[in-house]
C-alpha positions in Angstrom: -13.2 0.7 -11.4 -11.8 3.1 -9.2 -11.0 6.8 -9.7 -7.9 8.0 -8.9 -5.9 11.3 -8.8 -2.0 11.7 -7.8 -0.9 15.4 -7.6 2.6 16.8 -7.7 5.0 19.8 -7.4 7.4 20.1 -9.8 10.5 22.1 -8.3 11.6 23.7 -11.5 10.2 24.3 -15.0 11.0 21.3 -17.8 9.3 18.5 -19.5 8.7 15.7 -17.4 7.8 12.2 -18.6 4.7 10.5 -17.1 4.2 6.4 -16.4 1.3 4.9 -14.4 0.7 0.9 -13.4 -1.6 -0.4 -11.0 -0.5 -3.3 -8.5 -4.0 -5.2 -7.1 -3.7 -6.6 -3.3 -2.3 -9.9 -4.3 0.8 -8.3 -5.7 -0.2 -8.6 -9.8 0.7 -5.9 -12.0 -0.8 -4.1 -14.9 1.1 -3.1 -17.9 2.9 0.4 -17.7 0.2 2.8 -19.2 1.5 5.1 -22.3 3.9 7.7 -21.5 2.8 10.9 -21.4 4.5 14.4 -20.7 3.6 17.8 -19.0 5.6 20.7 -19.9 5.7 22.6 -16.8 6.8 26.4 -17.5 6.0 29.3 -15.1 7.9 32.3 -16.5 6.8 34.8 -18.7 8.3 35.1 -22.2 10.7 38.2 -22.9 10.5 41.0 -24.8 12.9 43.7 -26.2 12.0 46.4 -28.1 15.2 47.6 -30.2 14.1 51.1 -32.0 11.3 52.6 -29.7 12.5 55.7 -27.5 10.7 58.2 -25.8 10.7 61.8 -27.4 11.2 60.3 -31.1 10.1 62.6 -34.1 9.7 60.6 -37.3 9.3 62.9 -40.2 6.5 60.3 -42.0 3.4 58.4 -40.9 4.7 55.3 -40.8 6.9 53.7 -38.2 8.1 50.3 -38.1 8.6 48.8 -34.3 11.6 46.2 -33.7 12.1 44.3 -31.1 13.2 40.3 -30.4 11.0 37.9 -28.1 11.9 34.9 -26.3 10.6 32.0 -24.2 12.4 29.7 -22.7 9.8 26.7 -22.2 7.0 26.8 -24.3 8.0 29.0 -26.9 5.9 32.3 -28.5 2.8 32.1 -29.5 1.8 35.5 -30.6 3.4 39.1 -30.3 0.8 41.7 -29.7 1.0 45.5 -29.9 -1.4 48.9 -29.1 -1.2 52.2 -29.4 -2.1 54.6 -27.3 -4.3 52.0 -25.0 -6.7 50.9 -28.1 -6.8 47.1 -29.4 -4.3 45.0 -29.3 -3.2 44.0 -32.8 -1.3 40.7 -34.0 2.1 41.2 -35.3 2.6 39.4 -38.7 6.0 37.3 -38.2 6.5 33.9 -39.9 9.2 33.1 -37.1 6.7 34.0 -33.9 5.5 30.2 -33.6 9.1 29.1 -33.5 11.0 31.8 -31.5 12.8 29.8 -28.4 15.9 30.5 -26.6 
């Protein structure tokens, strides 16, 4: 069997569907292979942060941060936040997995 690779540009972000067949030197022709897809996204996801300004006072020791994400392609995985350069913690939303625009 031979190995084979193809490589390709894509010239803009989408999903692209994926077919292969081999033709032997006497013209035959395999079967189409099963389809396949590659999501293809090269921009980085938005972020807004709605209630964060420099020089706030808050009178307790609690604050709670706002702010909307998006990604066009792939869709969120995770939001992430630190203070003041420590670790970077998770933030708990049930709708982070399924925020697209």
């Amino acid at each position: 069997a031979d190995v084979t690779s193809f490589s390709h540009t894509f010239d803009a972000d989408g999903t692209f569907y994926i077919t292969v067949k081999a033709v032997d030197k006497v013209g035959f022709t395999s079967g189409l292979s099963k389809e396949g897809f590659v999501l293809i996204d090269t921009e980085k996801p938005a972020l807004e942060i709605i209630n964060l300004t420099n020089d706030q006072y808050i009178t307790s020791n609690t604050f709670t941060l706002g702010g909307l994400g998006s990604d066009k392609m792939a869709g969120l995985d995770k939001i992430e936040v630190r203070i003041d350069g420590g670790e970077w913690y998770k933030v708990e939303s049930s709708k982070v997995s399924s925020i697209k625009s």
